[in-house]
C-alpha positions in Angstrom: -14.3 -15.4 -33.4 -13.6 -14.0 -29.7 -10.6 -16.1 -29.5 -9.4 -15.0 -32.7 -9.6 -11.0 -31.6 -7.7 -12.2 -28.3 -4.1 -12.1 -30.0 -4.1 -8.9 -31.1 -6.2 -7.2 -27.8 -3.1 -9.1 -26.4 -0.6 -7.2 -28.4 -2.1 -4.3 -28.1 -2.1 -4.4 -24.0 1.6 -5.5 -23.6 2.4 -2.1 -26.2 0.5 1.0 -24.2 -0.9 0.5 -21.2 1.9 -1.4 -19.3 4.0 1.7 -19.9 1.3 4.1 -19.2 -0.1 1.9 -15.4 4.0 2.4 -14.7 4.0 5.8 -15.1 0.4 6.3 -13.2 2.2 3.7 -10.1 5.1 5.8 -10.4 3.0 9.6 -9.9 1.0 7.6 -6.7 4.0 6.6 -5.7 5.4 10.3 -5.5 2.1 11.8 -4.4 1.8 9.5 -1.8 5.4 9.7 -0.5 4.5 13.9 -1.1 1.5 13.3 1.1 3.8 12.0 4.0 6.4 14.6 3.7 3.9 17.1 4.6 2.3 15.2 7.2 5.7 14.7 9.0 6.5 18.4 8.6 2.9 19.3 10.2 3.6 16.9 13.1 
């Protein structure tokens, strides 16, 4: 039965979450590249 609910958990990973972990990499990205601005400018 647990390989039979793996397909659709499958399906279900590749349709949200791959968009929603690039948008999270993509706000660490700019808070970290935010974070260095500011520590440049305080240097």
């Amino acid at each position: 039965m647990a390989d039979n609910a793996r397909p659709n958990q499958h399906k279900f990973l590749d349709d949200k979450p791959s968009r929603v972990c690039g948008d999270m990499s993509t706000w660490i990205t700019i808070a970290v590249i935010e974070r260095i601005h500011n520590d440049i400018k305080n240097i």
